[in-house]
N, C-alpha and C positions, 0 to 999 in steps of 0.2 A: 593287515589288521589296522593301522596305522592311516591305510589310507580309504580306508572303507567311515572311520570314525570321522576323520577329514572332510568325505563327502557328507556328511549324516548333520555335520556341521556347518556346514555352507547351504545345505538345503533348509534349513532350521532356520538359517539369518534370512536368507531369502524370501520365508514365508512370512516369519516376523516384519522383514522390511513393508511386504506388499500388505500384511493383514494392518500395522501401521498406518499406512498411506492410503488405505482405501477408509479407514475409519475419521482420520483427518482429512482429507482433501474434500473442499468444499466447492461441488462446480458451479455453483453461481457465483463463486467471487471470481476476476480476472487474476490469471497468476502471470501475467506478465503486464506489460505498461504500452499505453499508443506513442507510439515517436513522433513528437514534435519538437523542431528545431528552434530555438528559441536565438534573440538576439546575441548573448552569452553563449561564443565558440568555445564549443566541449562542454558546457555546462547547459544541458539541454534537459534542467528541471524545472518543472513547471506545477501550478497547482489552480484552484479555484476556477474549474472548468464552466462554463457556460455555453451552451450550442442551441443555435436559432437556425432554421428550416428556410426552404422555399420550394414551391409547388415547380418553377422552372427555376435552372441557374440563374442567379443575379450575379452580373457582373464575372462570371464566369463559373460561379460554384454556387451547391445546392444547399453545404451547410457550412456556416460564420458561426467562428469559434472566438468567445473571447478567455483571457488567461491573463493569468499574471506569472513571471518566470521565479522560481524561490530555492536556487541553488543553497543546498543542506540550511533552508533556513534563513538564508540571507534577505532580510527586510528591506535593504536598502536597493536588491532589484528586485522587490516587489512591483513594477510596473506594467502599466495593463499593454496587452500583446494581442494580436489578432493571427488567427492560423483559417485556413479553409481547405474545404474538401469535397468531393461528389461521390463520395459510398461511407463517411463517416471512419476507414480504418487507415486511409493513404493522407495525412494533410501534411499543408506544406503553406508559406507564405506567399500570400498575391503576390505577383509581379506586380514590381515597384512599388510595394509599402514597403516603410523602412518603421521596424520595431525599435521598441517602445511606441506607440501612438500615445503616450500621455508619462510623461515624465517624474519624481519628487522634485525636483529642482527648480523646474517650471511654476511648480506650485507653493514653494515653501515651504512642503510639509516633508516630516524626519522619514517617511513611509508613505507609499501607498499602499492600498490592499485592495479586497473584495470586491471584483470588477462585476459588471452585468451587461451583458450586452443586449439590445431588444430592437428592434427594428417597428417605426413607425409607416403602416403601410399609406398612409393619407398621404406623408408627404414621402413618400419613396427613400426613406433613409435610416443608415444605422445609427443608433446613440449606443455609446460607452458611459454609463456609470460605474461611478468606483468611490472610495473613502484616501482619505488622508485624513493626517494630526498634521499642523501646523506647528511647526518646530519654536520653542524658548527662542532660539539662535534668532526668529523672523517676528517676533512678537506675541507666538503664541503661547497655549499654555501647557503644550507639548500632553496635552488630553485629549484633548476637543477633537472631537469627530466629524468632518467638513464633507459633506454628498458632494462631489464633481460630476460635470456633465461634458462629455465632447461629442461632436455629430458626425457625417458624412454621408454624402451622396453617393457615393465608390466604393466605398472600402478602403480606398488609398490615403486621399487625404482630406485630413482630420479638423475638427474648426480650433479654435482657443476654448482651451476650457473654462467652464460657467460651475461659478458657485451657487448650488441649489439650496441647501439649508445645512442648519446642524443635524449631525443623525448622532443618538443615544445608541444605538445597537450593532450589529455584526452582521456581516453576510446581507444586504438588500437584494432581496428576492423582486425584481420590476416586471412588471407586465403594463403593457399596451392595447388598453380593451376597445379600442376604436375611436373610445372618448376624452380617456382621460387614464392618467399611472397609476395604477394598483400596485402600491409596494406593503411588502410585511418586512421585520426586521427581528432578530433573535436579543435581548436583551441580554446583557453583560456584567457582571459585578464593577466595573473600573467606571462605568454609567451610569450607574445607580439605578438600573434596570433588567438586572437579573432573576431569570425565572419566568421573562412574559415574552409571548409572541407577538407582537402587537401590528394592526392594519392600520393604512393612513391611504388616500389618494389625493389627487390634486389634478386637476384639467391641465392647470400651466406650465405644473413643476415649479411654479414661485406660491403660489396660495396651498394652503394643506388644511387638509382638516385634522382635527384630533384625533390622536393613535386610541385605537381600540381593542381590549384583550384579546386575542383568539383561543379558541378553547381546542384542546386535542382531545377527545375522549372527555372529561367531565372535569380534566386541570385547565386553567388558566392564567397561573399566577407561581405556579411552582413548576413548571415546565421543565424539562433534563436536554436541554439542547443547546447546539454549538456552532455549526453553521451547516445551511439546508440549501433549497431554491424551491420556488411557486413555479408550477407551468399551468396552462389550462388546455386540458382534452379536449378538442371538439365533436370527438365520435360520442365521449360520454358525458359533455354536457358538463363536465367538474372542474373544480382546480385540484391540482395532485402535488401535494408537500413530500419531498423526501428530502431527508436530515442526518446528521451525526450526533449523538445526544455526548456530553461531557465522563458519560458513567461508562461507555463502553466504546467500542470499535465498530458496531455497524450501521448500516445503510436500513432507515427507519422509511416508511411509506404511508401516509392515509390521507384522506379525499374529501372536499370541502362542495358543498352547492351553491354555499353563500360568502366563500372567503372569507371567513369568520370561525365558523363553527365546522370542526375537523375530527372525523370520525378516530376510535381509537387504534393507533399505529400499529403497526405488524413491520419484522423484520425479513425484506427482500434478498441482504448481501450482507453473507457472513466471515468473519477475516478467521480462516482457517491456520493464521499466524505467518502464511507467505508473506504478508509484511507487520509492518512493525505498529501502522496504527491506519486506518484507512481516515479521508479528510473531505470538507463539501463533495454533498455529491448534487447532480442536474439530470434532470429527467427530461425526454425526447420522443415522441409520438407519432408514429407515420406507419401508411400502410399496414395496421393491426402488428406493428414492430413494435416493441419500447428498446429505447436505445438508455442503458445507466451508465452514466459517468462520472467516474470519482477520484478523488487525489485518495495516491496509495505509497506510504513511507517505507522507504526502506529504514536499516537498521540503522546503519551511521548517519541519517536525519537528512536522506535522500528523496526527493520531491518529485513524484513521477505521477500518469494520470494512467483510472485500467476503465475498462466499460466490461460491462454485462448487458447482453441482450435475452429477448426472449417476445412469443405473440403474447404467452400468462407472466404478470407481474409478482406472480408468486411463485413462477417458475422460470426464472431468466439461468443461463447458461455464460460464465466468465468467459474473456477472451482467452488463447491459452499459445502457449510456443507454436502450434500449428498455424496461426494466424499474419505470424508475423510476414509471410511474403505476400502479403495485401498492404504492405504499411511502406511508407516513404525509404524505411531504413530498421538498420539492426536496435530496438529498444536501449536503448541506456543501460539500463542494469544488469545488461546480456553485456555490457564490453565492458565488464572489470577484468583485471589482468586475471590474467589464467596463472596460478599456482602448478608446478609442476610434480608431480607423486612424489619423489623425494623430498621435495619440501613439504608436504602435506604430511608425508610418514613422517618427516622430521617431528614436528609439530607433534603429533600423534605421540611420537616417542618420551617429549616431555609432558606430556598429560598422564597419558596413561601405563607407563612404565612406573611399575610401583615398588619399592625397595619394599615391600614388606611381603610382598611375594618369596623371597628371599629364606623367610624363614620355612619356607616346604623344603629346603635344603636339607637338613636336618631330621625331620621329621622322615624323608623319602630316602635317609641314608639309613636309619631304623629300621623305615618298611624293609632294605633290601638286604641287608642283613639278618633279618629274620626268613623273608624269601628263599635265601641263600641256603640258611640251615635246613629250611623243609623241601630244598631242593623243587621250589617249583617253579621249573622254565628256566625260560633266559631272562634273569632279570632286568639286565639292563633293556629291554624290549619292552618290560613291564613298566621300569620305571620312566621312560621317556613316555609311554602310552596317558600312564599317569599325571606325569609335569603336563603335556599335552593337552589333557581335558579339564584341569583347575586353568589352568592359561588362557586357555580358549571362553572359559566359563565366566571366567572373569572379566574378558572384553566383551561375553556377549550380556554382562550387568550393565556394562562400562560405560559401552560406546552406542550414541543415538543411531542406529541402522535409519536411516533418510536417505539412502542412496547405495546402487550397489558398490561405488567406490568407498565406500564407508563401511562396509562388507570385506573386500579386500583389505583395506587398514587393517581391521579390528583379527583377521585371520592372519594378516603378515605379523604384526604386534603379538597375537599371540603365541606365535609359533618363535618368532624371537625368543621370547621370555622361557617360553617351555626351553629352547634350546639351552638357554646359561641357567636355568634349573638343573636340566639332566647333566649338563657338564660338571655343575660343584657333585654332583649327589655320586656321578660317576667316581669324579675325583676322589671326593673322600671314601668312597668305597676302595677304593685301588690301593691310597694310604693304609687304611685298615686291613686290607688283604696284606701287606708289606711286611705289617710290622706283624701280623698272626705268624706270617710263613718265618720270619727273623727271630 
């Protein structure tokens, strides 16, 4: 009987686990991260993905990734990084660049951040954009937001970096329309530019015109955004904004003719809570593919990058564990240390072992004593039946079923508990029989 109840219970967790997991899991978010090794040995986080194409390899590879590395957060190796690859899921560092290509120290500034990389086809070369503050310690004012620029011919090596202007915003979104820079910029409270998406270009990169609102849908000026990227389709003729808004966690999408005026957003990539906040994300366009790329936090404010693909942009499909033997290496957040059952049960045992469980003692030493008078069965059968299915009942309120090992916990835990139930209930039954017969 005992073990028939056993099964009835394990089949029960198991259905709950998968009715769980199929109601959350969201397949167009990535639930795992692309491995890129970053200049930071073992510390291979990274964020603020940027990726630019080419119709043949240049220089060896079809797509130039730029990144800035941001181990749990660390600002001060925010430095912009270059990674490449030729199918977008294996990258790795050209031979013979030495990462960082753009340093804080070089520059003065307490941080870098928000790289862009774009490639100018007229004159055959990459440009890295990116921001820094200019540190109190160097003369700054430890505010001020400086646009940097560094070039190259190669990939490998990098010019001196150029101070382009001051930027008010976050996240420069660049494009290279053949003529001249098309940058937008997400305004920010610390700028005094919060709530606008604003356009500006410039032929030279030294003369600019004045920034202009852009409109998403019919806002302008009260916007919910946080940091995005601009790409332009050329099958569809558009520019295509995706973003992270400040009010939530996902990957926003809508579509511009004029770079200006941007149709109202729809959500492509939704965080089904596999991590802890998803961050910039960058859109990719090739052979009727979209390629989405986004920084995706872990818990303890670990910086890793996931992609979604798909032909429909409202139907993209997250990377997932299956993927991973297309990629350079084992994902980062695949090699945390493995916890061993016993230490997990441990763990378990101070959660959810409850002293108040305790008082069924009592209570099932009543039941069996009354049992006993009306002679029905073997009570002690009854009463371990009994401790048994409060115990069990109680881890299955308890414990998040996300896993079948979380399944086994919550049955081993319970069957623990039921056990030093049935043992007081027996015991004081045995006492009371003692002193009847005495």
């Amino acid at each position: 009987m005992t073990l028939i109840i056993l099964l009835i219970f394990v089949i029960l967790s198991i259905s709950l686990f998968n009715i769980k997991r199929n109601k959350l899991y969201n397949e167009n978010l990535g639930h795992t991260s692309l491995y890129v090794e970053t200049y930071l040995g073992g510390k291979n986080q990274l964020t603020h993905p940027n990726v630019i194409k080419f119709d043949k390899p240049w220089h060896g590879y079809k797509y130039w990734m730029g990144y800035t590395p941001y181990p749990n957060g660390d600002g001060e190796e925010e430095n912009p990084s270059i990674a490449a690859s030729n199918d977008m899921y294996k990258w790795e560092t050209p031979k013979n660049l030495a990462n960082p290509i753009a340093d804080n120290e070089e520059t003065g500034c307490n941080e870098l951040k928000d790289s862009q990389l774009i490639y100018r086809d007229d004159l055959d070369r990459l440009e890295m954009w990116y921001l820094g503050r200019v540190s109190k310690n160097l003369g700054g004012d430890g505010e001020t937001l400086l646009l940097f620029r560094k070039t190259s011919k190669d990939g490998i090596n990098w010019s001196k970096y150029q101070v382009m202007r001051e930027f008010k915003y976050v996240s420069p979104a660049i494009i290279w329309d053949g003529e001249k820079y098309c940058v937008w910029g997400i305004g920010f409270e610390g700028q005094g530019t919060k709530g606008v998406f604003d356009y500006f270009e410039s032929k030279d990169g030294t003369n600019w015109s004045d920034p202009v609102h852009c409109k998403i849908g019919n806002d302008s000026k009260i916007l919910d955004m946080w940091h995005g990227n601009v790409t332009y389709n050329e099958k569809l003729k558009c520019y295509e904004l995706v973003y992270i808004p400040t009010s939530n966690q996902e990957v926003y999408y809508t579509t511009s003719k004029d770079k200006i005026n941007f149709d109202k957003a729809k959500v492509i990539v939704k965080n089904d809570g596999t991590w802890t906040r998803l961050y910039r994300p960058t859109l990719l366009f090739e052979n009727n593919q979209y390629y989405c790329i986004y920084g995706a936090i872990g818990e303890n404010n670990e910086n890793y990058i996931s992609m979604s693909t798909g032909k429909d942009i409202n139907n993209l499909t997250g990377i997932s564990y299956k993927d991973i033997s297309k990629m350079a290496d084992t994902p980062m957040e695949k090699r945390k240390e493995k916890v061993s059952f016993m230490q997990r049960l441990s763990e378990f045992k101070k959660t959810f072992f409850r002293f108040e469980l305790l008082v069924f003692i009592p209570i099932l030493f009543v039941l069996a004593i009354i049992l006993k008078k009306l002679n029905k069965g073997n009570v002690n059968s009854i009463v371990s039946i009994i401790a048994f299915l409060i115990c069990e009942s109680y881890m299955f309120l308890k414990i998040d079923f996300t896993s079948i090992e979380s399944i086994v916990v919550g049955l081993t835990m319970g069957l623990i508990q039921a056990f030093i139930i049935t043992s007081g209930t027996i015991y004081l039954l045995f006492i009371f029989n003692k002193k009847v017969i005495n």
